[in-house]
N, C-alpha and C positions, 0 to 999 in steps of 0.2 A: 282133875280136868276131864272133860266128856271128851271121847273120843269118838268122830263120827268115820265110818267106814267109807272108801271112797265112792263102792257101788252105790252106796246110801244117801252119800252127802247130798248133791243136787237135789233129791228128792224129797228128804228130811228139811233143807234149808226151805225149798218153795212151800211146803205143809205149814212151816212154823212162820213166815216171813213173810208172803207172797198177801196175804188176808188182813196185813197192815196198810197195803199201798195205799188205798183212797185216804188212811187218816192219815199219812205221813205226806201225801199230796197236798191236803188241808193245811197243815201243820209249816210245810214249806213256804204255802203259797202266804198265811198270813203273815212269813215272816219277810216275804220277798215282795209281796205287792205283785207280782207276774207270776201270769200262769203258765209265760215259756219259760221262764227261770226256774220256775219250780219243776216244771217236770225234769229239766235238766238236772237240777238237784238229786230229785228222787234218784235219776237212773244214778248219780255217782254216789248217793248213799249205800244204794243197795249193791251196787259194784263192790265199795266200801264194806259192806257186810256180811257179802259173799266170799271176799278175802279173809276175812278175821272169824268166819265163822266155827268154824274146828275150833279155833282155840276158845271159844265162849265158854265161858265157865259154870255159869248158870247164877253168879251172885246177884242179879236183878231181875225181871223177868224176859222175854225179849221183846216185847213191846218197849220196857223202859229205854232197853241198850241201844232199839230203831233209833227211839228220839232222842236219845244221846248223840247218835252217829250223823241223825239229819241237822239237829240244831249246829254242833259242829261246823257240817260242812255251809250251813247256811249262815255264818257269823264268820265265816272264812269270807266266802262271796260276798259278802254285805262288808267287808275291808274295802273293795273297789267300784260302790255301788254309792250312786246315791238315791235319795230317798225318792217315792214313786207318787205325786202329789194326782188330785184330782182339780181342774179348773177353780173350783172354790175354796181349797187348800194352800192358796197363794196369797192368803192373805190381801186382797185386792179388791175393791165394791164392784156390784153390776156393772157388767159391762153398756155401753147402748146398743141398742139391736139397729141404729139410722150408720154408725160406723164403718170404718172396714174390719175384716175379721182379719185379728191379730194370730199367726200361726206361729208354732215354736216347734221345730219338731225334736231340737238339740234339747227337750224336754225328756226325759223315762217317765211316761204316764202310768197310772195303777191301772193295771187291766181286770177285766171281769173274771170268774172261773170257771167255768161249765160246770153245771150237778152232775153231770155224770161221773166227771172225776172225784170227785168227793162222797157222793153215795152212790147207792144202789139202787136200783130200779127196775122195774118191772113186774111182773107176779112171785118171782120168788122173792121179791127185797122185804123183806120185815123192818118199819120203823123201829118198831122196839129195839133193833139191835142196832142202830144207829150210834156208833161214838163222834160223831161228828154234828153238833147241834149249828141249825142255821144262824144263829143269832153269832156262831163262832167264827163266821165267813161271811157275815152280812157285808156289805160294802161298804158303809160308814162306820165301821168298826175298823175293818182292813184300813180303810181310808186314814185313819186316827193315827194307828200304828205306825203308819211309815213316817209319822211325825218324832218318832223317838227316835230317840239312838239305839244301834245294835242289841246295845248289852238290857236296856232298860224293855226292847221289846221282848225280849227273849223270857225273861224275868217275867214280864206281867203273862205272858202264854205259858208258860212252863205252871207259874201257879194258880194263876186266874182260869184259862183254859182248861187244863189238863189237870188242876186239883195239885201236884207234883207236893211233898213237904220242903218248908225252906232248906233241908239242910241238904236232899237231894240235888235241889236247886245247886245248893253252892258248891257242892262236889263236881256237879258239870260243869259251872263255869270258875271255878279256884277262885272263889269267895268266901268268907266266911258269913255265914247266917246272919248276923248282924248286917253285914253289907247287902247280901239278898234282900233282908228288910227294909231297909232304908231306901233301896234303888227301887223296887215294887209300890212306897208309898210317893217316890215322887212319879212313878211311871203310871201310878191310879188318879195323881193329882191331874198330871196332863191330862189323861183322856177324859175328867172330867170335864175337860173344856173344851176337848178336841172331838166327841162322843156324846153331846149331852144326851139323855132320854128322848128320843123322836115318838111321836104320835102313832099309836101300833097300825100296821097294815092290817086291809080285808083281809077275811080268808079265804080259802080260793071256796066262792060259793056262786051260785048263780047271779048275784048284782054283778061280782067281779068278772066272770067270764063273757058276762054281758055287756060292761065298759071295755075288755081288751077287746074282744069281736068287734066292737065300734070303732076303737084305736086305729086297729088296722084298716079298718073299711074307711075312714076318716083320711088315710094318710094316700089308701089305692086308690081315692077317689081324688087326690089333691084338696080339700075341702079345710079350708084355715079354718074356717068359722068353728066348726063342729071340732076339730083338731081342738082348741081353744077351748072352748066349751068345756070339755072333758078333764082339765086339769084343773085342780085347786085354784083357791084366789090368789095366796100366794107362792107357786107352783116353780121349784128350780129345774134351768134347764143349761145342761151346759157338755161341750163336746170336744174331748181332748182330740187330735194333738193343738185347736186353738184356744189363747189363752181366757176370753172371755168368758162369762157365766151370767145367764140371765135371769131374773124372779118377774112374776107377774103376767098374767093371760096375757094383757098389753102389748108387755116389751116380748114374749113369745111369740106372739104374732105377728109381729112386725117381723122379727127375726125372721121366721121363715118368709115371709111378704118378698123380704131383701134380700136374703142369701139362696134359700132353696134351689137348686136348681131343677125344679121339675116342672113339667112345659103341660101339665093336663091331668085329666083321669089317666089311667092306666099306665101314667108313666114312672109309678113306684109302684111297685110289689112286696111283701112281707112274708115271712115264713119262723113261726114260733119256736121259740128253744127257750133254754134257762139259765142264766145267769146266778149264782150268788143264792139260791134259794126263789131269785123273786125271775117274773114274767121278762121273757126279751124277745125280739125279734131282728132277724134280721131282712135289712129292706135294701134292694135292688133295684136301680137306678135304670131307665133306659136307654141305652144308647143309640146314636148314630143307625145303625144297623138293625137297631131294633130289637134288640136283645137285651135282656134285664141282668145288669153286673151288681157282683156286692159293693156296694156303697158306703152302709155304715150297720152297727151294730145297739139297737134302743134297748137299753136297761130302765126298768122301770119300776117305781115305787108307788103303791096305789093306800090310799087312806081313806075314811070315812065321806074326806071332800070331795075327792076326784083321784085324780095321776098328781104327785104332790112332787114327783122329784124324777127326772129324765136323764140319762147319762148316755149320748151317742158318740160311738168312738167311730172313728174314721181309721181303725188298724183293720184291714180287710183282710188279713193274716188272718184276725181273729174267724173269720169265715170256718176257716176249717178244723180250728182249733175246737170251733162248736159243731164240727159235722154236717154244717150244713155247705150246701153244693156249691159249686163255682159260677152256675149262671139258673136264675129262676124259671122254673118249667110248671106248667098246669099239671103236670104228673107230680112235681115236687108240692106243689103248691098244697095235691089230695091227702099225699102223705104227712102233711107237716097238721 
């Protein structure tokens, strides 16, 4: 058994341990669908592995023993959870945009996850060192997942994700290999239906920066038309915590026509962040007062066609969960 010194220990732990957080962030969040659950996770993993770390013995490496200790605690917490759907994971047809909007809030929605917590950024970040691939946190992926049950999620991230061998697999969950197997090809079968292959997104190139600049200028300007415009023919939009989901420029634009509340130009404002790998913004509503409040949060999916797939959450939590401010200012506005 390694014996860590106590003057050493914090020190030695954060060297070895601390340069996991973002994948075990990843790794939480696809098994929880929330990105406040998961950070909650992380901090009791790592609590978790701060406790038991002296006695690590060194028989896996410590990366393996993290995702031991997170999946653990994340199959523990998923005992009292239920699953974390997206508006068109309810199994339910378009909604009509001439309706009222149906709210649920006694609903656990799948929330977004900031890139920042999951990678690295800026001039030091090296893609190449990247263990956390986008396609591993895409959103209709996550999305798929919370359609399994605990055990079956875990199973298909452990070996699908992460590479993991079956029999590793089954030592962390007290299965035998055979069982690992069996659970992995029905949990590949779901997501086959739950996950088909989608249409690959642009890449971030000049068409693309040049449809998001217009997005936003579309939405600060009130402008349905061009709003519309800009999306696929047949283009999903839909915004948790209500239950409805709509397809089609059409019924899109009615939808905003009917529900929106914004009274003009400049009565919404935007400020760019990242979601999941893909483009988001967050847009700020006017008030009374005249002051721009977070509203809601547009996650966005962009294809060959257009904007092909919209996902606006009305968690205004999520505001700061993505760093962006508490009320829209022309100084944030330079920055963002």
């Amino acid at each position: 058994m390694t014996t860590i010194a106590s003057e050493t220990f914090d020190e030695t732990f954060r060297e070895q341990v601390e340069p996991l957080r973002r994948e075990i962030m990843a790794h939480c969040y696809r098994m929880m669908g929330s990105v406040h659950d998961a950070e909650d996770l992380v901090q009791e993993a790592y609590i978790r592995a701060w406790r038991a770390f002296r006695g690590f013995e060194g028989r896996s490496s410590v990366r393996t023993w993290m995702y031991q200790i997170a999946t653990n605690v994340c199959l523990t917490a998923l005992e009292s959870k239920k699953r974390r759907p997206l508006p068109t994971g309810l199994g339910q047809p378009s909604a009509d945009p001439n309706a009222a909007l149906d709210q649920r809030t006694e609903v656990p929605w799948l929330e977004p996850v900031p890139d920042d917590l999951v990678w690295s950024r800026g001039a030091a970040a090296d893609p190449s060192d990247d263990v956390v691939s986008r396609d591993s946190v895409r959103l209709a992926f996550v999305a798929a997942l919370q359609h399994l049950n605990p055990q079956q999620r875990a199973v298909l991230i452990l070996r699908d994700v992460l590479a993991w061998q079956a029999s590793e697999v089954a030592e962390l969950l007290e299965l035998t290999t055979a069982g690992v197997n069996s659970t992995l090809q029905r949990a590949r079968a779901n997501m086959a239906k739950l996950d088909p292959e989608a249409e690959p997104e642009l890449p971030d190139d000049e068409r693309r920066r040049t449809l998001l600049k217009d997005y936003v200028t579309a939405f600060e300007n009130y402008d349905v038309t061009k709003i519309v415009s800009l999306l696929s023919q047949d283009a999903v939009w839909e915004m948790p915590p209500f239950a409805g989901w709509y397809q089609g420029r059409t019924d899109i634009g009615a939808l905003m026509k009917n529900h929106c509340p914004a009274d003009g130009p400049e009565s919404q404002r935007m400020l760019a962040t990242w979601a999941n790998g893909q483009p988001a913004f967050g847009l700020y509503m006017r008030d009374d007062e005249g002051v721009h409040r977070p509203f809601q949060l547009h996650q966005l999916s962009i294809t060959e066609a257009g904007v092909s797939h919209v996902v606006c959450y009305f968690d205004t939590n999520l505001f700061a969960t993505f760093g962006l401010p508490e009320v829209w200012t022309p100084e944030s506005a330079a920055a963002s």
